[in-house]
C-alpha positions as CSV (number, residue, x, y, z in Angstrom):
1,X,0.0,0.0,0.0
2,X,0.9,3.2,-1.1
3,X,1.1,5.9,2.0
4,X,0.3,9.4,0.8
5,X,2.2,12.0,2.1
6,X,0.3,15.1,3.7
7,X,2.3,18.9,3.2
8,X,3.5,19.2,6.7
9,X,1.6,22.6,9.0
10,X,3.7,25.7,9.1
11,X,4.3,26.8,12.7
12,X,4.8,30.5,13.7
13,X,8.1,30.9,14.7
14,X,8.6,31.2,18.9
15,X,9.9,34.3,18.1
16,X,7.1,35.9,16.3
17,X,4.5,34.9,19.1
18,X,6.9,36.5,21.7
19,X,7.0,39.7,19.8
20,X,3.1,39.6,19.5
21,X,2.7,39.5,22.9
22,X,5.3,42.7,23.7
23,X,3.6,44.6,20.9
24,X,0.0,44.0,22.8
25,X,1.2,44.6,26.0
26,X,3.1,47.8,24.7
27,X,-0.9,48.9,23.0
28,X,-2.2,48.2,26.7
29,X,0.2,50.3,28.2
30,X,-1.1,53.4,25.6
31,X,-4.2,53.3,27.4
32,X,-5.6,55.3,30.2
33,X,-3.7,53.6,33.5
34,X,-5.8,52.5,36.1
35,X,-5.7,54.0,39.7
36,X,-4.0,51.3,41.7
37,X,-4.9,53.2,45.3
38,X,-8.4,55.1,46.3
39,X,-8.0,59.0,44.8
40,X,-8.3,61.6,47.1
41,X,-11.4,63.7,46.7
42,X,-11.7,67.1,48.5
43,X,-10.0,67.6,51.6
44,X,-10.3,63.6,53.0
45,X,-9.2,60.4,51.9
46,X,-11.8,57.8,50.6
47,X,-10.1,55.0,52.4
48,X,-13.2,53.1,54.7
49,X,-13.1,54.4,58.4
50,X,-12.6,51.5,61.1
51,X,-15.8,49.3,61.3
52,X,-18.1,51.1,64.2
53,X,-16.6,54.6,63.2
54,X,-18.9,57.8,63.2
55,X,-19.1,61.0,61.3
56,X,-20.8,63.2,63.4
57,X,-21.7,66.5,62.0
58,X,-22.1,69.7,63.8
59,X,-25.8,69.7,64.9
60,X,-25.6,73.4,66.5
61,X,-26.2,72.1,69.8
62,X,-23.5,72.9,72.2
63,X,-22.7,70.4,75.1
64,X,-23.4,71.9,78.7
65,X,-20.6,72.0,81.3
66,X,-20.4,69.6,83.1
67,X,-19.8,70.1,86.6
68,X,-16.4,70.0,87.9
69,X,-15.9,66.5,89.8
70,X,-14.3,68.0,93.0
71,X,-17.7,70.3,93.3
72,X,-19.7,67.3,93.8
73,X,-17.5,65.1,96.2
74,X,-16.9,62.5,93.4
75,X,-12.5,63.2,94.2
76,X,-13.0,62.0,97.2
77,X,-12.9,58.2,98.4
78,X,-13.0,56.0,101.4
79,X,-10.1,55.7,103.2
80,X,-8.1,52.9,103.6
81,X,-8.6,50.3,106.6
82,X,-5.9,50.1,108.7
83,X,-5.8,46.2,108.7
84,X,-8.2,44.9,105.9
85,X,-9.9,41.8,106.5
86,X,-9.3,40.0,103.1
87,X,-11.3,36.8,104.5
88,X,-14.7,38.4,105.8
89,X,-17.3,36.4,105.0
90,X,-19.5,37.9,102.5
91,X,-17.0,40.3,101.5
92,X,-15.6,41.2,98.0
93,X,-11.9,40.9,99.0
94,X,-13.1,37.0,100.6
95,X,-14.9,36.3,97.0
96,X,-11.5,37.4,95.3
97,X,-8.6,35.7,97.5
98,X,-11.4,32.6,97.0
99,X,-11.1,32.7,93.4
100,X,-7.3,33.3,93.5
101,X,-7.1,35.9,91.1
102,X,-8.4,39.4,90.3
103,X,-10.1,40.0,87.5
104,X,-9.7,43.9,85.8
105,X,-11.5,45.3,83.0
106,X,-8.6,47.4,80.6
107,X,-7.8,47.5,76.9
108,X,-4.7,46.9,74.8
109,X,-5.0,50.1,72.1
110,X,-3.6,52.9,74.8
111,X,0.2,53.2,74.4
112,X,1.6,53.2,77.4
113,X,-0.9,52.7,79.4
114,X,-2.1,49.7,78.5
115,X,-0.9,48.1,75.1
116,X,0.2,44.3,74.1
117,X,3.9,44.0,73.4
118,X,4.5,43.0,69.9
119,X,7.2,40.5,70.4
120,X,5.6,38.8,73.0
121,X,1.7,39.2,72.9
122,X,1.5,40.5,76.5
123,X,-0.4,43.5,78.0
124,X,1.6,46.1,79.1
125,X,1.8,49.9,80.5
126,X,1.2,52.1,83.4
127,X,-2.2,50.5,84.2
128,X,-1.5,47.5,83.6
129,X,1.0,47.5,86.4
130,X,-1.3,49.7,88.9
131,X,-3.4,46.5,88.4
132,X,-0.5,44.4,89.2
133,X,0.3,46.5,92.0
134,X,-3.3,45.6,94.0
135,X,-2.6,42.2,93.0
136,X,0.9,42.0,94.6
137,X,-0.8,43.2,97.7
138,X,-3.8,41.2,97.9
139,X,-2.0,38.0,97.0
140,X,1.7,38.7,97.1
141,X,2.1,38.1,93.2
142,X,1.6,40.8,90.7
143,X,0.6,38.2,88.0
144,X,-2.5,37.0,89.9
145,X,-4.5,39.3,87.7
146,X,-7.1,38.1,84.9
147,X,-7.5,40.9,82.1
148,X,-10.7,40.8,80.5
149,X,-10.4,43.8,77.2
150,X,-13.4,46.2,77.7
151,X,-14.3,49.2,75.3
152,X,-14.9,52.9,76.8
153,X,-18.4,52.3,76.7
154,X,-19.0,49.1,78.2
155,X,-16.6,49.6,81.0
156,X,-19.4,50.9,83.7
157,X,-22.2,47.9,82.8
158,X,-18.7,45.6,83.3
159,X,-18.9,46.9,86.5
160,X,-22.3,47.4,87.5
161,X,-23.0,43.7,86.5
162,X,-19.6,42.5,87.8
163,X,-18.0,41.0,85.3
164,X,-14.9,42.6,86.6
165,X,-13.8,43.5,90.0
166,X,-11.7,46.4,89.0
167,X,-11.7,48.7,86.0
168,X,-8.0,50.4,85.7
169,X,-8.4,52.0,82.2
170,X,-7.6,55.8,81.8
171,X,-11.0,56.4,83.1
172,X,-11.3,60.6,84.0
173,X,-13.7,60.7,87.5
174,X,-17.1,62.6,86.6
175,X,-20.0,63.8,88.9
176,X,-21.8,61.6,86.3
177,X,-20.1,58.8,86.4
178,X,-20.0,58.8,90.4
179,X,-23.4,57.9,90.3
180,X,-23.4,54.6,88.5
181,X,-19.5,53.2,90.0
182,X,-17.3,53.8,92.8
183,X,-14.1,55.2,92.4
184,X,-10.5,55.2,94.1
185,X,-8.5,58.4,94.9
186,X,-6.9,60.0,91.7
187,X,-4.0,58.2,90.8
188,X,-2.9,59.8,87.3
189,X,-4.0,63.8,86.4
190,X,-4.1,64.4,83.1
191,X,-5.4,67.6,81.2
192,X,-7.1,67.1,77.0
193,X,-5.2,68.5,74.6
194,X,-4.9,68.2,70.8
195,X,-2.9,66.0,68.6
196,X,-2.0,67.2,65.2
197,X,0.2,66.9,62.1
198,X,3.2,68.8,62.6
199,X,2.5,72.4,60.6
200,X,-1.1,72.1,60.0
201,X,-1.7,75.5,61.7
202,X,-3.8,74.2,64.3
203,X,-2.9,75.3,67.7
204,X,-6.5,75.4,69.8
205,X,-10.1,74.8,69.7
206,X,-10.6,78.0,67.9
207,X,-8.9,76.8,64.7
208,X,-11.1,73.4,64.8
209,X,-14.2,75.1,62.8
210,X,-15.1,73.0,59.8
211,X,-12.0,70.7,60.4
212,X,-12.8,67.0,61.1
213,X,-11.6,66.3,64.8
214,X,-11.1,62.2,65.9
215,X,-12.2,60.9,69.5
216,X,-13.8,57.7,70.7
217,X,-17.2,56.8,71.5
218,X,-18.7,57.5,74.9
219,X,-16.0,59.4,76.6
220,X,-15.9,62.9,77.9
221,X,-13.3,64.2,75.5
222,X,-15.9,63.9,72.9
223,X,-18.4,66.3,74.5
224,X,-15.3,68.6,75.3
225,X,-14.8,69.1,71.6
226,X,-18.2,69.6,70.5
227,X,-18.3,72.1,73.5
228,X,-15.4,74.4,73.1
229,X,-15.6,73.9,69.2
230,X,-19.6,73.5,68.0
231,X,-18.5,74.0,64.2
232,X,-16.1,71.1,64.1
233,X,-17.2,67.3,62.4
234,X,-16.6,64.8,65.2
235,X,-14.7,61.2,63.7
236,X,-15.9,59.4,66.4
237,X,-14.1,55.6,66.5
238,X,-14.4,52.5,69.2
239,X,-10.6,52.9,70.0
240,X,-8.0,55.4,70.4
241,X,-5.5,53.6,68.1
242,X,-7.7,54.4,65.9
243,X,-7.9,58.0,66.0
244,X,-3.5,57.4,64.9
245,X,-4.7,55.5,61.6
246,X,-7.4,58.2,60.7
247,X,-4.7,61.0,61.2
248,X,-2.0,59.2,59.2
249,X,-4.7,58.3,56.7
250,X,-5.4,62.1,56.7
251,X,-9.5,61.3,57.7
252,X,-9.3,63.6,60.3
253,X,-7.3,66.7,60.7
254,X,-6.9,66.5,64.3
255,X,-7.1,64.0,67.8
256,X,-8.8,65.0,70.6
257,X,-8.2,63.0,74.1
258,X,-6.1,63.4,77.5
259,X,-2.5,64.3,77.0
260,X,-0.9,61.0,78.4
261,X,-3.4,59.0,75.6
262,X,-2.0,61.3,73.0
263,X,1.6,61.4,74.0
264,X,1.2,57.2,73.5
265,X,0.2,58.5,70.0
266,X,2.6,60.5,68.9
267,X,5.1,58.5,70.5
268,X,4.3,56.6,67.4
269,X,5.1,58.3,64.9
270,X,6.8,61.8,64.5
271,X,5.1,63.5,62.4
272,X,2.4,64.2,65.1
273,X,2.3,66.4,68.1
274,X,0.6,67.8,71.0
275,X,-0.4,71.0,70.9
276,X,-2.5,74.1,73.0
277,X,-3.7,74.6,76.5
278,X,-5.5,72.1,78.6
279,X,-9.0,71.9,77.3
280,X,-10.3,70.3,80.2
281,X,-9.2,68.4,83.9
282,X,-8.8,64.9,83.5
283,X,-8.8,63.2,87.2
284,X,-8.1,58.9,86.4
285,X,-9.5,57.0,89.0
286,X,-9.8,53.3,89.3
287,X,-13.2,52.0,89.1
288,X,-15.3,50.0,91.7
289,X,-18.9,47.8,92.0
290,X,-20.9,50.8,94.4
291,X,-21.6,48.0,96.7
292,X,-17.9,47.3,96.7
293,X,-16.6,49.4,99.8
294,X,-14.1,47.0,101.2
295,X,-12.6,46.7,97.7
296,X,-12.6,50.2,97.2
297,X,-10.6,50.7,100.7
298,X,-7.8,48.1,99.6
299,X,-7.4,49.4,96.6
300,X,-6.6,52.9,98.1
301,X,-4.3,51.0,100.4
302,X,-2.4,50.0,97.7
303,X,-2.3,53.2,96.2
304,X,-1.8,54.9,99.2
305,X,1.6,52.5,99.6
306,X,2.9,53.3,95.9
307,X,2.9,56.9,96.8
308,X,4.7,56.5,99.8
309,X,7.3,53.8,98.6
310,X,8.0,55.4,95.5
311,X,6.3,52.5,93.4
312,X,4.6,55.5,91.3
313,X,7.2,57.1,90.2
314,X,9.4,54.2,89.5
315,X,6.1,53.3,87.3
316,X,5.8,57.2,85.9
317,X,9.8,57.0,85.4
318,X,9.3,53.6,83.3
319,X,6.3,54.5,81.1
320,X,5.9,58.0,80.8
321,X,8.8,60.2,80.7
322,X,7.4,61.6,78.0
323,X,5.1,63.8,79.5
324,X,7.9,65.6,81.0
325,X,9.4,65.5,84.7
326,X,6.7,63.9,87.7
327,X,5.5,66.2,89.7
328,X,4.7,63.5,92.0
329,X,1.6,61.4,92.5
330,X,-2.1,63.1,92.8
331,X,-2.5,63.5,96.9
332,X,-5.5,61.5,97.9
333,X,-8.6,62.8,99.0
334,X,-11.2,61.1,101.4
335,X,-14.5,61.7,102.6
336,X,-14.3,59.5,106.3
């Protein structure tokens, strides 16, 4: 049988197809590019805000004043008992030492206060070892203390339904907040402030009008800015970590919280710093169950002990220089 030869196909060269391909990638590259990040529209970024972020536009309604804390007793606490009873039945202290650990309501977004440690995941800061300081004397360990993260505006129910014993978390003592939870003696004073890009111009509440200021969510500081500033848009976010994201992503053009929470910010990153005079008295206390007195007491013990020893300032020394030189530790106040 005769085979019959077919004319063999003619392949394009490798060559050819290569240079196909650079001459349509070369066409592409003619076209209009494509934006590879969100453009920036007006005086804000598009970027999405934090999940559970605000805008809060000026409404026209100005915040009253609140009253100052000292004017309604709420600076001053119990005083400490001379030899606390850490085993009376029914107690809070008994219910602790039973359970063998105490259990404190904080967060881990306030540099320097209260922040985890990137290298090894743990909480760290000021008020994180205030907490470790009651701890130390209620059990002789400083580690015998279960956090449990709480947001500014959960902290109080936390309390009030006693999830925690203790909440140690940059809370500012109000007449308001008097009323629904016990507090300790001052133990930290700080003053509001603002935090700003460096050379934006802003250097008070008066330059705030029509500028988008960032604060968190059910706290004072808030109500401060809407008060001294009623024409300023209010970022309001859950945390204040936040509030350094929405400044670097140029979302807001200021921050608005107590000095020591902004120095914690800026300490981040140099571009940013504090700036005008104090906008408002920011008395931390640490925060009790009401029905809590003999809890209360021991904790001003405690506190009462670090002034005296020199624990604070070996904590101030540690954590936040950066506020400047101590002027020593608040002087307690009590009401018996």
């Amino acid at each position: 049988m005769t085979r019959v030869s077919r004319p063999r196909r003619r392949t394009r060269p490798r060559a050819l197809l290569l240079s196909a391909a650079v001459v349509a990638v070369l066409a592409a590259g003619c076209a209009t590019p494509q934006p590879l990040t969100p453009t920036v529209q007006g005086d804000y970024s598009d970027v999405p805000l934090t999940s559970g972020s605000q805008i809060l536009l000026p409404t026209g309604d100005v915040p009253e004043e609140p009253p100052a804390p000292d004017s309604c007793g709420a600076l001053a606490s119990l005083r400490p008992a001379v030899t606390p009873d850490v085993r009376a039945p029914g107690s809070s202290l008994a219910e602790i030492t039973a359970r063998g650990r105490l259990v404190v309501g904080i967060d881990q977004n306030t540099n320097l206060f209260s922040f985890r440690d990137p290298t090894t995941g743990m909480l760290m800061g000021f008020d994180v070892d205030v907490a470790g300081e009651v701890a130390r004397d209620l059990f002789g360990d400083p580690s015998r203390v279960e956090f449990r993260l709480l947001t500014s505006g959960d902290r109080f129910e936390a309390l009030e339904n006693e999830d925690v014993d203790l909440v140690v978390k940059s809370t500012s003592i109000t007449c308001e907040r008097s009323e629904r939870v016990a507090f300790s003696t001052v133990y930290f004073q700080a003053y509001q402030r603002l935090l700003v890009p460096k050379g934006s111009g802003i250097s008070g509440p008066e330059d705030l009008a029509g500028k988008r200021v960032c604060s968190v969510g059910d706290t004072t500081s808030l109500d401060t800015v809407r008060r001294v500033q009623p024409e300023a848009t209010i970022v309001a976010v859950p945390d204040w970590d936040d509030c350094l994201v929405v400044l670097q992503q140029r979302q807001a053009d200021a921050a608005s919280t107590d000095d020591s929470i902004l120095a914690g910010l800026a300490a981040q990153d140099p571009n940013l710093e504090i700036v005008g005079s104090p906008l408002e008295s920011e008395p931390y206390g640490i925060g009790v169950n009401k029905s809590n007195d003999d809890l209360v007491r021991f904790v001003n013990g405690t506190l009462d002990r670090m002034r005296a020893d020199g624990t604070w300032t070996r904590l101030y020394d540690n954590w936040l220089t950066v506020l400047g030189p101590a002027a020593g530790p608040p002087a307690p106040t009590y009401r018996d």
